[in-house]
VOGU-156311 format. One line per field, with one value per residue (C-alpha): residue number from 0; residue in one letter; x, y, z. Coordinates in pm, 1 decimal, m for minus. Example, Ala and Ser with C-alpha at 12.3 -4.5 7.8 and 13.67 -1.06 7.14 Angstrom:
BEGIN
nr = c(0	1);
rest = c(A	S);
u = c(1230.0	1367.0);
v = c(m450.0	m106.0);
w = c(780.0	714.0);
//
This chain:
BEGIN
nr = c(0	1	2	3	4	5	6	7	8	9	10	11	12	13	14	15	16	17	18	19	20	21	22	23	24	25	26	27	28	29	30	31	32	33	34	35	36	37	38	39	40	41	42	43	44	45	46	47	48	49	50	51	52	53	54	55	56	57	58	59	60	61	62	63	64	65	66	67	68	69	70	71	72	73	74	75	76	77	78	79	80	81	82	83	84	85	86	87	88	89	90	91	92	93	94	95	96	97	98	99	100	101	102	103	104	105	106	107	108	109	110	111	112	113	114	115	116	117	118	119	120	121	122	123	124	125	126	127	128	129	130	131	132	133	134	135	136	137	138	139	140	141	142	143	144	145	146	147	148	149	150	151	152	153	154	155	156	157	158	159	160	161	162	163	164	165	166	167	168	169	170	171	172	173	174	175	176	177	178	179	180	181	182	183	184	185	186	187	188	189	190	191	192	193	194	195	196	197	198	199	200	201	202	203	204	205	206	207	208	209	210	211	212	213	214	215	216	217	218	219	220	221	222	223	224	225	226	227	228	229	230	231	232	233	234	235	236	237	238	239	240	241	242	243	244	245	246	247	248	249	250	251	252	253	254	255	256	257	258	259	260	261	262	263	264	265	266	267	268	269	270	271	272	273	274	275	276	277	278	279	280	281	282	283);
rest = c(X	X	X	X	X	X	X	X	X	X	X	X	X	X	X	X	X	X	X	X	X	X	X	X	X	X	X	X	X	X	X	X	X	X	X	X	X	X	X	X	X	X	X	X	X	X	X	X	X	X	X	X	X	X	X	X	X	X	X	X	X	X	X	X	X	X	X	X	X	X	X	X	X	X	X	X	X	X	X	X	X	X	X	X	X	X	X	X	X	X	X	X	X	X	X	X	X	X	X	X	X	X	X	X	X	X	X	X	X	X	X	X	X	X	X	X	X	X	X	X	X	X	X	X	X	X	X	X	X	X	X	X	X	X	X	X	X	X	X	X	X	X	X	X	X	X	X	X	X	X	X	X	X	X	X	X	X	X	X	X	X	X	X	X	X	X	X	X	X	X	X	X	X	X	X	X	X	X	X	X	X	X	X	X	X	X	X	X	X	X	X	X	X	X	X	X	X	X	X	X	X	X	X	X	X	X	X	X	X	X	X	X	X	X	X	X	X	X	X	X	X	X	X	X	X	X	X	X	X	X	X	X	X	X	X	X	X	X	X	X	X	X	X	X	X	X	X	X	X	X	X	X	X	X	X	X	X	X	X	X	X	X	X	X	X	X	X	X	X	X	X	X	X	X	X	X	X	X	X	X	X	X	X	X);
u = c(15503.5	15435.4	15074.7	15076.1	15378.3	15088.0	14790.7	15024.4	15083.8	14740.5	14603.9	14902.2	14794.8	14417.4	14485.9	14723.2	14431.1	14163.9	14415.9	14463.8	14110.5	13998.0	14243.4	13980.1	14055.7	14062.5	13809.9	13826.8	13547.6	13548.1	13357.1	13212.6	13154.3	13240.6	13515.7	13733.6	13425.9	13037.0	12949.1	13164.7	13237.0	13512.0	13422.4	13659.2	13718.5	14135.8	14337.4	14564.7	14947.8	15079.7	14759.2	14638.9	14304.9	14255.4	13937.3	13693.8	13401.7	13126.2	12882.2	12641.1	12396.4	12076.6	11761.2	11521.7	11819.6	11525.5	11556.4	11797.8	12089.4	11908.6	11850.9	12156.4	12385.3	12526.7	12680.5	12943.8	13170.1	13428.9	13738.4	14045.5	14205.3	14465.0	14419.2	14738.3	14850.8	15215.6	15085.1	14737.4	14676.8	14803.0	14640.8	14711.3	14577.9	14547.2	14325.9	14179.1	13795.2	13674.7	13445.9	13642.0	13965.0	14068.0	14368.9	14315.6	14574.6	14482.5	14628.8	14387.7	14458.5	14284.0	14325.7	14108.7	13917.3	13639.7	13677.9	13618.1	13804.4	14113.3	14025.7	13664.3	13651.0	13290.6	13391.1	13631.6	13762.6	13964.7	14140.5	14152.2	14305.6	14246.0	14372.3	14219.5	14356.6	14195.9	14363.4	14114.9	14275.0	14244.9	13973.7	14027.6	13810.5	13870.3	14287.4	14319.9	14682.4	14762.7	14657.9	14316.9	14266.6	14303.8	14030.7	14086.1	13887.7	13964.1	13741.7	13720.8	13468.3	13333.4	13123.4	12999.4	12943.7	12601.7	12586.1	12738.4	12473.6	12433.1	12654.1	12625.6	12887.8	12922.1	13159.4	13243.4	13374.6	13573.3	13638.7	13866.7	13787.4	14088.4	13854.2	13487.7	13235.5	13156.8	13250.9	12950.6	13072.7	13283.3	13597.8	13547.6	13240.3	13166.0	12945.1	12850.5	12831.4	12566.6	12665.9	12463.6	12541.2	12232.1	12385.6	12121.3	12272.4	12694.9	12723.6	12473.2	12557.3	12289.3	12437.2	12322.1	12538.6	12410.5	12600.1	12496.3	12612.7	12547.5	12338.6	12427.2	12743.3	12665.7	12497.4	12124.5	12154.4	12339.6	12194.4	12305.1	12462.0	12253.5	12318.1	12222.3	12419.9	12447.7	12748.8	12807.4	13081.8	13163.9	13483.9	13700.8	13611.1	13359.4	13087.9	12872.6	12555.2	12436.4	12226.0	12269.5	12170.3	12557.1	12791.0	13076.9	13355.7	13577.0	13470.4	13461.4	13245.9	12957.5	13025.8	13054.4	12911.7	12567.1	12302.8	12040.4	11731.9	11631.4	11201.8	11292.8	11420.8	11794.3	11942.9	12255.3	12312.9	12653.0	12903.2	13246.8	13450.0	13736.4	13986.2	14236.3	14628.5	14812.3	15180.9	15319.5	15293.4	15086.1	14835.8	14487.1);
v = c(11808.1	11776.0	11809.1	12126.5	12281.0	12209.6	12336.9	12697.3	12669.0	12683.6	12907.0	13172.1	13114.2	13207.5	13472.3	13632.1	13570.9	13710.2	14068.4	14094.3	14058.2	14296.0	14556.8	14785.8	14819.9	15188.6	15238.8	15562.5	15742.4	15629.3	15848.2	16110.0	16267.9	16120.0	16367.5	16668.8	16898.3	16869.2	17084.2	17346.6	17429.7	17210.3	16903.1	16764.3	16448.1	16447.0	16325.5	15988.8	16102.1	16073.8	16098.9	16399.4	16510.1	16704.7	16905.4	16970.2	17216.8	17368.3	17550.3	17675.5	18032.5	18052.6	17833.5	18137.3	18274.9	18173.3	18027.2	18270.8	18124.2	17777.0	17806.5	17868.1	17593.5	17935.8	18054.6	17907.8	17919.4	17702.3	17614.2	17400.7	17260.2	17046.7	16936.9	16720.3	16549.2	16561.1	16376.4	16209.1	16488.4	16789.7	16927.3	17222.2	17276.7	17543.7	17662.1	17890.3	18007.8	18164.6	18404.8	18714.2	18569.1	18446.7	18248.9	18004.9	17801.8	17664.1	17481.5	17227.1	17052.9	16791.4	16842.6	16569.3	16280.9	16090.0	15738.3	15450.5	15250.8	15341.0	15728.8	15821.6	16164.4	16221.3	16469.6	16510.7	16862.5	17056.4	17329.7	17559.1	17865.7	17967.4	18297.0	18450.5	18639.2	18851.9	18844.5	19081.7	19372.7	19720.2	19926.3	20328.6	20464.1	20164.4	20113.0	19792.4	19791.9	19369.6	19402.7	19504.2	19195.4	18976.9	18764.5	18536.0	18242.4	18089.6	17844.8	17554.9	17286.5	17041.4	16690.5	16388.7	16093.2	15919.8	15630.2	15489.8	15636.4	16000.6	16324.4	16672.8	16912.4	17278.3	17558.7	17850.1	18106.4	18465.7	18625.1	18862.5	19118.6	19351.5	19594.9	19611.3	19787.3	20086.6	20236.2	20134.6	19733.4	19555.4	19379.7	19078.0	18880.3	18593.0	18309.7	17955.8	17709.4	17381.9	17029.9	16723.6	16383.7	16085.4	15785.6	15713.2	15382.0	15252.0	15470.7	15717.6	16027.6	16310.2	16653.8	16999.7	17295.4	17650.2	17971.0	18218.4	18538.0	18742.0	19035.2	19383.2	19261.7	19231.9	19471.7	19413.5	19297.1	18981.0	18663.2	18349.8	18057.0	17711.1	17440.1	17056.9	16793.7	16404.1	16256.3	15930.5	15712.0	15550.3	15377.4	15545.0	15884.0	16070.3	16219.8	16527.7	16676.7	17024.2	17305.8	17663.5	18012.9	18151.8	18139.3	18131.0	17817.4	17969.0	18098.6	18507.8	18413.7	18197.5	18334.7	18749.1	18769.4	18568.3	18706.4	18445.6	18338.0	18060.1	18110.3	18362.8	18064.8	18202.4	17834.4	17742.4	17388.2	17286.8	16936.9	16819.1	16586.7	16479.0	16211.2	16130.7	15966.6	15774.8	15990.7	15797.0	15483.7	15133.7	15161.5	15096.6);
w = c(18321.3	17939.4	18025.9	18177.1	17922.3	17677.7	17876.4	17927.1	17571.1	17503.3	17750.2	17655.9	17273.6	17393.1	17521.3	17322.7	17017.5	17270.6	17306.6	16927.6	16842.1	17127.2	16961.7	16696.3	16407.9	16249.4	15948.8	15797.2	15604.7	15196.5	14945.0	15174.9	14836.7	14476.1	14403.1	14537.6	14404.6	14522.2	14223.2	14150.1	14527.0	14653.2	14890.6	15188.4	14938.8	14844.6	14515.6	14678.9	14625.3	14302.5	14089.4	13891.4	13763.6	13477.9	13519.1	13233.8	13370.7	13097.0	13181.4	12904.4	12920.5	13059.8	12979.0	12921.0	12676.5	12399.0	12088.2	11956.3	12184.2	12104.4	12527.6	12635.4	12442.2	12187.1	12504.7	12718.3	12983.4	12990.2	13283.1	13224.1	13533.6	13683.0	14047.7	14199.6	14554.4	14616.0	14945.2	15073.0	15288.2	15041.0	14730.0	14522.9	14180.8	13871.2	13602.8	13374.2	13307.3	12989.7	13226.7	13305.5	13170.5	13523.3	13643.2	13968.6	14216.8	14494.8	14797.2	14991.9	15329.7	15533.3	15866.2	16041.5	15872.3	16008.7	16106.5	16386.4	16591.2	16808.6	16764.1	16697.9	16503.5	16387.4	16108.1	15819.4	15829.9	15543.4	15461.8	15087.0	14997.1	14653.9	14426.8	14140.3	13889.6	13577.2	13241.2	13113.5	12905.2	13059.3	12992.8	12904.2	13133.0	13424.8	13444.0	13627.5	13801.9	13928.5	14263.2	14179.3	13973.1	14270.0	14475.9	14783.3	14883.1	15255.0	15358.0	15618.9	15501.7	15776.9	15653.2	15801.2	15624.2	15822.4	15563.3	15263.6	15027.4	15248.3	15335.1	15436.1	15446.5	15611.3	15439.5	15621.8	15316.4	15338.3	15016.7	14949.8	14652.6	14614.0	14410.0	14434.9	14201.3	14383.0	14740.7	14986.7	14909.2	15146.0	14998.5	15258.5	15199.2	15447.0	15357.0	15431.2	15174.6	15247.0	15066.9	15050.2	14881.3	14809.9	14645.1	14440.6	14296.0	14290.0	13934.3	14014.2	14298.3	14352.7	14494.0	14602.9	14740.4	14855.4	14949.8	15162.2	15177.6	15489.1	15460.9	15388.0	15166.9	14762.8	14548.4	14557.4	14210.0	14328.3	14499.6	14644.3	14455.8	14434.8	14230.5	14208.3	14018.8	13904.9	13911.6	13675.0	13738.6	13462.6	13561.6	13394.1	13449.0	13665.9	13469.5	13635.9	13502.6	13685.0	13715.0	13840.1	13872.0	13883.0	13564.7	13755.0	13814.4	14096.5	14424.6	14400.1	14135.3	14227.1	14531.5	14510.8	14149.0	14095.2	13917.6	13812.4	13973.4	13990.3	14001.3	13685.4	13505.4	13489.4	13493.6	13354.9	13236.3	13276.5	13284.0	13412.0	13315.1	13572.9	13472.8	13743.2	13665.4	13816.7	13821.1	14130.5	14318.4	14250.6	14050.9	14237.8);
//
C-alpha cells in the first residue's frame, strides 16, 4: 500500500511540474526605443510610475548660417520640459520652447503593448494629445486674441520591436492650427510620421523619424520634417545627438512650420539631455 501511496505521490508531483511548466510565460517588449522621444517626435516608449524626466532639448541654427553665426552655434532654440507617470500606462508632461514663445502639455496613453506568451500582440500601440500655446506679445497690425494662439497635436503611434537591436514605428498625426497664415490653408493638417531604431552597440542607439504631410495642405514654402539622431546612454542620463531641417521642438512646429532643406544644407544641429527621477516606488 506504501508502495503505491508513493508511486501516486510521484506521478501527481510529475504532473503537476509538467502543467506549470507548460503554462507560458508573458514577456513583454523592453526598449522598443531608448526613451519616450525618437528624436523630437514622441515614441510609444513610457516613464514607469513615479519617475520624472526633466527634458533638456537644444537645437542650434543652420549649418550654411556661415561664419558669421560661427555655423549655426550663435543661434539657438532651446525647450525646457518635464515629462511624468502618475501610472505605467499614463503620461502627461509640460514645457516651454524659446521658438515662438510657446507653452506645451501633453497627455500620453498606451493602449496595447507588444509581448509573447499567454496573449500574443505583435504591436505596441499609444495614444498623445498635446496643446500649444504662444506667449508671443501682440503685434499692431496682427491682434492675436487666446484662441488663435492655440495648436493641437492627436496622434496614434504604432511600433514593432523585430529584435533587440531594431524598431520601426508608424505615426498617424492631425494638427490642429486655430489660425493659419492666410485663407487658402487648412487649419487640420494630417500627416504620418516614420520611426526607426538600430542599436548600434548597449550605449550606442541610432534613430531616424520623417513626417509627411499630405499634399495640398502647407504653404509651398514649407516641407516635410526629417531628422536622424544618436542616442548615448551613459547610465545616468540619456545623451542624444541630432540633425534636422525643422527648428521646431513641438509638433505644429516640425510638423506645420518646416522650412529647411536638407540638399540646400539647411541643417540644424541640435542635443537633449533627459534625466529621469525616481519620485515614487523602489528604486530600480
Amino acid at each position: 500500500m506504501k508502495k503505491i501511496l508513493l508511486l501516486l505521490g510521484f506521478f501527481s508531483f510529475g504532473l503537476l511540474n509538467a502543467i506549470a511548466q507548460s503554462e507560458e510565460k508573458t514577456i513583454l517588449a523592453h526598449n522598443t526605443f531608448e526613451g519616450t522621444r525618437v528624436v523630437v517626435g514622441h515614441s510609444v516608449e513610457m516613464l514607469r510610475k513615479g519617475d520624472l524626466d526633466f527634458l533638456i532639448s537644444h537645437r542650434f541654427g543652420r549649418l550654411n548660417s556661415g561664419a558669421y553665426q560661427f555655423f549655426g552655434l550663435d543661434l539657438a532654440i532651446i525647450r525646457l520640459g518635464f515629462d511624468y507617470a502618475p501610472f505605467d500606462w499614463l503620461n502627461i508632461g509640460v514645457g516651454r520652447s524659446s521658438q515662438g514663445k510657446i507653452l506645451d502639455g501633453f497627455v500620453k496613453a498606451r493602449l496595447l503593448r507588444q509581448q509573447t506568451g499567454k496573449k500574443n500582440i505583435p504591436v505596441t500601440v499609444t495614444g498623445l494629445s498635446t496643446m500649444t500655446y504662444s506667449l508671443l506679445r501682440e503685434q499692431p497690425n496682427r491682434p492675436l486674441i487666446w484662441t488663435n494662439r492655440i495648436n493641437y497635436t492627436n496622434q496614434i503611434m504604432i511600433a514593432r520591436q523585430f529584435s533587440e537591436r531594431f524598431s520601426l514605428q508608424l505615426t498617424p498625426s492631425v494638427t490642429h492650427f486655430n489660425l493659419v497664415e492666410t485663407r487658402d490653408l487648412k487649419n487640420d493638417v494630417i500627416s504620418i510620421g516614420f520611426a526607426g531604431k538600430y542599436q548600434v552597440t548597449k550605449a550606442i542607439a541610432f534613430k531616424a523619424e520623417y513626417f509627411y504631410s499630405l499634399p495640398d495642405q502647407l504653404a509651398s514654402t514649407k516641407r516635410n520634417s526629417l531628422a536622424i539622431g544618436f542616442d548615448f546612454d551613459t547610465g545616468g542620463h540619456v545623451f542624444q545627438l541630432h540633425f534636422s531641417n525643422s527648428g521646431g521642438l513641438v509638433e505644429p512646429a516640425f510638423i506645420g512650420d518646416t522650412t529647411g532643406d536638407w540638399l540646400d544644407g539647411d541643417i540644424h544641429l541640435g542635443f537633449t539631455i533627459s534625466r529621469v527621477f525616481r519620485l515614487k516606488g523602489r528604486r530600480y
